[in-house]
N, CA, C and O atoms as a GROMACS GRO file, in nm:
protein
  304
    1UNK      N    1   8.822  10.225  11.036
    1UNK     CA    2   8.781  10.357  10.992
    1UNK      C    3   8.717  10.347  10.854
    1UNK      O    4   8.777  10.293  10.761
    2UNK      N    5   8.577  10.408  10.841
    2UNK     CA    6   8.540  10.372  10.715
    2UNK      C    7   8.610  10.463  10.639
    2UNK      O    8   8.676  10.555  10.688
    3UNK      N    9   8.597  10.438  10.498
    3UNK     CA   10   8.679  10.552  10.386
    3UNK      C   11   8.555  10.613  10.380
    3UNK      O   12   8.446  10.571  10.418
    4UNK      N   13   8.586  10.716  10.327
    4UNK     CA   14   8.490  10.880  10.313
    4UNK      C   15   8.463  10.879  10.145
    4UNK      O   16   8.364  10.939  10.105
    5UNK      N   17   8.544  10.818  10.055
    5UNK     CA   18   8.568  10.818   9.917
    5UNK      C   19   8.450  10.681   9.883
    5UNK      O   20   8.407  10.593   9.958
    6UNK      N   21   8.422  10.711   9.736
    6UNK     CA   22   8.356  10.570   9.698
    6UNK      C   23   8.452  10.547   9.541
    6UNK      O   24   8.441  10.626   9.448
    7UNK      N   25   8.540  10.431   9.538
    7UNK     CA   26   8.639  10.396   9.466
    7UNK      C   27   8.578  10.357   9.309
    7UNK      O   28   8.524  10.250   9.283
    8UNK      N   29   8.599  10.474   9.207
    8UNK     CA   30   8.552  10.417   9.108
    8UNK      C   31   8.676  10.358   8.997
    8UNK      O   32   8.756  10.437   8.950
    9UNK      N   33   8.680  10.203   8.961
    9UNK     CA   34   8.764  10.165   8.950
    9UNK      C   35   8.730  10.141   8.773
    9UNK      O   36   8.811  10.097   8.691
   10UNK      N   37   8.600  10.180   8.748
   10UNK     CA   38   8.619  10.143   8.571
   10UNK      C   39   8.608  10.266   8.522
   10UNK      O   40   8.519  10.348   8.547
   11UNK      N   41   8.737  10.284   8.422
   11UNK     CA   42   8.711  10.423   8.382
   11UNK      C   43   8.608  10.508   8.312
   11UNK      O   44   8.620  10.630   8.309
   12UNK      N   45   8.473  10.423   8.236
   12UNK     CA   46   8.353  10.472   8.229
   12UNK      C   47   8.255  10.492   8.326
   12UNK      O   48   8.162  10.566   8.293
   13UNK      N   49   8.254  10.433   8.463
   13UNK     CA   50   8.171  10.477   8.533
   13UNK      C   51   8.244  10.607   8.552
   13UNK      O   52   8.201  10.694   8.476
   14UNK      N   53   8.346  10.648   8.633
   14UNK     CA   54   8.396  10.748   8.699
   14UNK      C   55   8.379  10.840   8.583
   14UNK      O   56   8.361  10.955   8.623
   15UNK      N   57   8.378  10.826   8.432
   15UNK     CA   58   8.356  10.916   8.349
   15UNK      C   59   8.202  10.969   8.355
   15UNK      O   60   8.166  11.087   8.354
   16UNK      N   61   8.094  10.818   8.362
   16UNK     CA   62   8.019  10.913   8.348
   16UNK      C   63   7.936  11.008   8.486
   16UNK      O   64   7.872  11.113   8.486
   17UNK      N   65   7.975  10.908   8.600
   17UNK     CA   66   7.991  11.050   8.763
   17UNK      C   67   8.011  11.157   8.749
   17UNK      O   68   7.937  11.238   8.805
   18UNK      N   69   8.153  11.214   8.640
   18UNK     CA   70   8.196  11.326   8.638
   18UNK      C   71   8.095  11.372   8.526
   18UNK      O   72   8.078  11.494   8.518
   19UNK      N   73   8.024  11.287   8.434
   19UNK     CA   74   7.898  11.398   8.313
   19UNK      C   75   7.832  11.406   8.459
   19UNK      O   76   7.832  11.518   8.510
   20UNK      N   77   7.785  11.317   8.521
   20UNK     CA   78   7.645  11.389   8.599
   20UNK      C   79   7.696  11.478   8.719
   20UNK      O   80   7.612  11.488   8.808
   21UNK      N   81   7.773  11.521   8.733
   21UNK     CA   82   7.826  11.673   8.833
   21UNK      C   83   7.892  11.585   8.971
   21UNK      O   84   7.853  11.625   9.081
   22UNK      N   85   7.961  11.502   8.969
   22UNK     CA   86   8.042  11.483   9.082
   22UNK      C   87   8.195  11.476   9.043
   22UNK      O   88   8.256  11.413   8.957
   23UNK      N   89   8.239  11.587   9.164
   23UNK     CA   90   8.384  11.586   9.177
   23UNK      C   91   8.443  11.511   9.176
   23UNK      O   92   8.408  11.410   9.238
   24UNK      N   93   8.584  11.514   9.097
   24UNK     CA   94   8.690  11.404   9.150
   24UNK      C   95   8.719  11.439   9.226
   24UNK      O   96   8.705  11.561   9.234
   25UNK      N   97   8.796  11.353   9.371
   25UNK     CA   98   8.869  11.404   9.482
   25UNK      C   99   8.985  11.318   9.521
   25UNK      O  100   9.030  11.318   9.636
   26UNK      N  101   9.041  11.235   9.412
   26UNK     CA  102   9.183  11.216   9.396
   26UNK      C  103   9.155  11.084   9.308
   26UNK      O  104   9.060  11.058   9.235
   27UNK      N  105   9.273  11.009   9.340
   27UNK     CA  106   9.298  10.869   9.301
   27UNK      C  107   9.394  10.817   9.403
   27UNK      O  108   9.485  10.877   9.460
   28UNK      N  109   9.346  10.666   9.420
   28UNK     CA  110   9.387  10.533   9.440
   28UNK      C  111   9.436  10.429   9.396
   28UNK      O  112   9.381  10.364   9.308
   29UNK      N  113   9.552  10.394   9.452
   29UNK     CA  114   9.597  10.240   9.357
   29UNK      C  115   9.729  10.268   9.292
   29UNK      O  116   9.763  10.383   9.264
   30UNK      N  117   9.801  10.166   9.270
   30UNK     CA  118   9.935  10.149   9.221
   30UNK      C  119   9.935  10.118   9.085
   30UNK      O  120   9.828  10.075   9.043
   31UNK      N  121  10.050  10.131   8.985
   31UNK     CA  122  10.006  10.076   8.833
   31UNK      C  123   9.930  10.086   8.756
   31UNK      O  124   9.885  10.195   8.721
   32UNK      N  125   9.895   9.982   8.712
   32UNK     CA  126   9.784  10.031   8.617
   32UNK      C  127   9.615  10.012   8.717
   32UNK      O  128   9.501  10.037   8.676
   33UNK      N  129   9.651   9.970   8.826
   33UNK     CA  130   9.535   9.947   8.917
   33UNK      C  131   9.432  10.079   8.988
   33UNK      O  132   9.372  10.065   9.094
   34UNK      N  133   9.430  10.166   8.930
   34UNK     CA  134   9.413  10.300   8.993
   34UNK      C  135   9.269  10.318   8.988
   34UNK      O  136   9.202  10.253   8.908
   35UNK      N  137   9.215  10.408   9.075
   35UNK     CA  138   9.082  10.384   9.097
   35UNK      C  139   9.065  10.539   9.131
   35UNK      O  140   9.145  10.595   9.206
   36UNK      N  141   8.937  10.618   9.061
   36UNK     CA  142   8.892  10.744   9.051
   36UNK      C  143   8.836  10.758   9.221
   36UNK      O  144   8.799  10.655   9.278
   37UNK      N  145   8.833  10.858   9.276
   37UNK     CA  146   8.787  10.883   9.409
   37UNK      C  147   8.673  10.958   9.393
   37UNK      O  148   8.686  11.060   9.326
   38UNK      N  149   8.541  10.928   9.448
   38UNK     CA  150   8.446  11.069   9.459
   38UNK      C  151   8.378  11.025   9.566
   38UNK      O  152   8.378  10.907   9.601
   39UNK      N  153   8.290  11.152   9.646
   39UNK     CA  154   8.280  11.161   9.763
   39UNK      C  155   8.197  11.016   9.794
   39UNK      O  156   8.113  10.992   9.708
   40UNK      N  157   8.203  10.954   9.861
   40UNK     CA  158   8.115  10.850   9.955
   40UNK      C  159   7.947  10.930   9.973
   40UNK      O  160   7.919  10.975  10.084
   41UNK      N  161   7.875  10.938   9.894
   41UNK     CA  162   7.780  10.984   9.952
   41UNK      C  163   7.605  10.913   9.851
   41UNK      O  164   7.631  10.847   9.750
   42UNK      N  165   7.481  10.927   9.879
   42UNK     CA  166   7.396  10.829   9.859
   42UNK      C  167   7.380  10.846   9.675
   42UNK      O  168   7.363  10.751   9.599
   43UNK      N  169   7.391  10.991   9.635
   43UNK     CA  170   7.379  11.059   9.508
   43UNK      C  171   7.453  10.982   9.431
   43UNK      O  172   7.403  10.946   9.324
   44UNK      N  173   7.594  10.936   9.469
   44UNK     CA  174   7.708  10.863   9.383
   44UNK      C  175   7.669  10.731   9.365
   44UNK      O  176   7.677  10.672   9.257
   45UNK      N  177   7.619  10.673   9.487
   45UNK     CA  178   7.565  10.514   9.464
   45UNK      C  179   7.442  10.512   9.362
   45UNK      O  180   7.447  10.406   9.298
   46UNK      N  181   7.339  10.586   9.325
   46UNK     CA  182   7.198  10.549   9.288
   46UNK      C  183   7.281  10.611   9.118
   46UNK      O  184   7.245  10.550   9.017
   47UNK      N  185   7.374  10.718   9.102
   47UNK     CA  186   7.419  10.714   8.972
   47UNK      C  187   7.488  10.633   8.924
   47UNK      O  188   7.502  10.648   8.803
   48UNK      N  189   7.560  10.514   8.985
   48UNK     CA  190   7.644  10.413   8.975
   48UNK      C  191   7.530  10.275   8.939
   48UNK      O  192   7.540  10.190   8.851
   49UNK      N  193   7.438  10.290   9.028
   49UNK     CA  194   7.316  10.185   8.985
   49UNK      C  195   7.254  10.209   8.820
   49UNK      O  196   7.242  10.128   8.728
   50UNK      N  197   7.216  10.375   8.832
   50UNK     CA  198   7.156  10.422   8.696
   50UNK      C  199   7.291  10.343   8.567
   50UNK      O  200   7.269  10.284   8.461
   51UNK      N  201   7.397  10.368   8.621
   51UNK     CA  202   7.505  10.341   8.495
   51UNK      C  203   7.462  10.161   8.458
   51UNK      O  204   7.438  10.107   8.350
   52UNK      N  205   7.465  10.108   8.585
   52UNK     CA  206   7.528   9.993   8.572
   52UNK      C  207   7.400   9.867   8.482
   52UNK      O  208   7.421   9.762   8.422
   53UNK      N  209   7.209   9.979   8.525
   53UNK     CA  210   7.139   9.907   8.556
   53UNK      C  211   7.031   9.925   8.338
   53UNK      O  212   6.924   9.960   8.289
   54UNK      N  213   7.138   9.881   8.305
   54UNK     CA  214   7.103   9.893   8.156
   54UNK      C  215   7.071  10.033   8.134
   54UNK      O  216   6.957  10.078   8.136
   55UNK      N  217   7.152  10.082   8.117
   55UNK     CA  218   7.121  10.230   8.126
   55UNK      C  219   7.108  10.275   7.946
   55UNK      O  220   7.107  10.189   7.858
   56UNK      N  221   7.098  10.407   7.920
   56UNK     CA  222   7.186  10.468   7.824
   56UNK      C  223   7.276  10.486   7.805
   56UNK      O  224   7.329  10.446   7.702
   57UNK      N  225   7.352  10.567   7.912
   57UNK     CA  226   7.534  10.591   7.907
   57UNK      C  227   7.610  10.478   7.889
   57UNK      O  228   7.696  10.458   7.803
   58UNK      N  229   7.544  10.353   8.038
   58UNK     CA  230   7.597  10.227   7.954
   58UNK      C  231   7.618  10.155   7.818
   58UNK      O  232   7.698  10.071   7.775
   59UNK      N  233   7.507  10.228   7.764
   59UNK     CA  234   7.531  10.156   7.641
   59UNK      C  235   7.621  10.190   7.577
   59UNK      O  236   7.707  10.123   7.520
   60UNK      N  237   7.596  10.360   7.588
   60UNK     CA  238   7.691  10.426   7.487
   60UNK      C  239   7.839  10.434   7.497
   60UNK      O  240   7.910  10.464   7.401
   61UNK      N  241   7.893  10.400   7.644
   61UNK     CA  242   8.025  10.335   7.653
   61UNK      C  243   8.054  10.220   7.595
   61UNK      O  244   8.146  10.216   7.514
   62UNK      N  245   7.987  10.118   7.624
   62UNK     CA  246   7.997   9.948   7.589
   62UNK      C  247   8.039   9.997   7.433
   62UNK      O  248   8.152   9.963   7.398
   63UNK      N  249   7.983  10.051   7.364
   63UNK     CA  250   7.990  10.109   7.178
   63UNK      C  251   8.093  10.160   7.193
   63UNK      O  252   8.160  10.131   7.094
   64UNK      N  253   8.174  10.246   7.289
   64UNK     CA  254   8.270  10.330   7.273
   64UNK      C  255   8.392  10.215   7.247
   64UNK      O  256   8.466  10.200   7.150
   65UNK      N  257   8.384  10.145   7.367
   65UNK     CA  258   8.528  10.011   7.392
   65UNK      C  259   8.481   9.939   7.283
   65UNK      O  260   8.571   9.961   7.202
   66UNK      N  261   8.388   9.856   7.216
   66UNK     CA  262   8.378   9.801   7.138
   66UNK      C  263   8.472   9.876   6.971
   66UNK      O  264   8.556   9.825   6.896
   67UNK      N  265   8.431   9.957   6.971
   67UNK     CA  266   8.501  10.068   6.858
   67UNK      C  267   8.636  10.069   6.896
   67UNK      O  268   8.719  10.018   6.820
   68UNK      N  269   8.669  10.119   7.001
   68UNK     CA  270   8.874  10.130   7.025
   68UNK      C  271   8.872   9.997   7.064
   68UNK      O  272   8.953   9.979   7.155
   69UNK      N  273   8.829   9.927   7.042
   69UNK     CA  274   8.862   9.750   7.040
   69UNK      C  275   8.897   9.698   6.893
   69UNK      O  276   8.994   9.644   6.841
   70UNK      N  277   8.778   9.738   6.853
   70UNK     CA  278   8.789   9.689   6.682
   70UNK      C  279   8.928   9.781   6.637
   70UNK      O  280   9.029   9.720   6.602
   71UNK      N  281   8.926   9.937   6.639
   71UNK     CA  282   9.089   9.986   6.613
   71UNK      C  283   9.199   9.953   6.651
   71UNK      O  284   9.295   9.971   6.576
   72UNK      N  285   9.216   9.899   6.769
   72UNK     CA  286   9.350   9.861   6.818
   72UNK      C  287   9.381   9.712   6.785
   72UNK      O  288   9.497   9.674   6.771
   73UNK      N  289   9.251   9.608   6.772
   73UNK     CA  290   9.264   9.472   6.718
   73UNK      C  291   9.305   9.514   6.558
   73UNK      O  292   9.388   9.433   6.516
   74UNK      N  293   9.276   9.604   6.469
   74UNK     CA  294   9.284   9.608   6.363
   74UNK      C  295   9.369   9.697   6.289
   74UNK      O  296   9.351   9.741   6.175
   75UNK      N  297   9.509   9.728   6.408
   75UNK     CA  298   9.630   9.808   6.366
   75UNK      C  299   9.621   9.940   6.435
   75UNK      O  300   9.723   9.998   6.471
   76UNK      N  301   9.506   9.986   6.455
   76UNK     CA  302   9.511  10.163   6.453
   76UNK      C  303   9.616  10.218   6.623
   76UNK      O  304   9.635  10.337   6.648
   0.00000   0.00000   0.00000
């Protein structure tokens, strides 16, 4: 049975799905392994390409973790 969901498992993509207008429709996964749910459909894949494919948002995440990287390596 295929799944109906498309599993977003890094928490900046699924963040930025939800800036460009797609629903969450649950979560997946045990622990710390958990994975954002949104619908299976062609709109979610070509915004997942836009993220992945040197984007802007990409960047501006990669800067985000880099920053709460440098704070948490450096006490905060």
């Amino acid at each position: 049975m295929k799944n109906k969901h498309f599993e977003a498992g890094n928490l900046y993509l699924a963040t930025y799905l939800l800036y460009c207008g797609f629903a969450m429709r649950g979560i997946e996964g045990s622990g710390r392994l958990k994975r954002v749910l949104f619908d299976d459909i062609p709109a979610v894949h070509k915004a997942c390409e836009d993220f992945y494919a040197d984007s802007e948002a990409r960047k501006l995440f990669d800067c985000y973790r880099r920053v709460k990287d440098y704070l948490f390596q450096n006490g905060v």
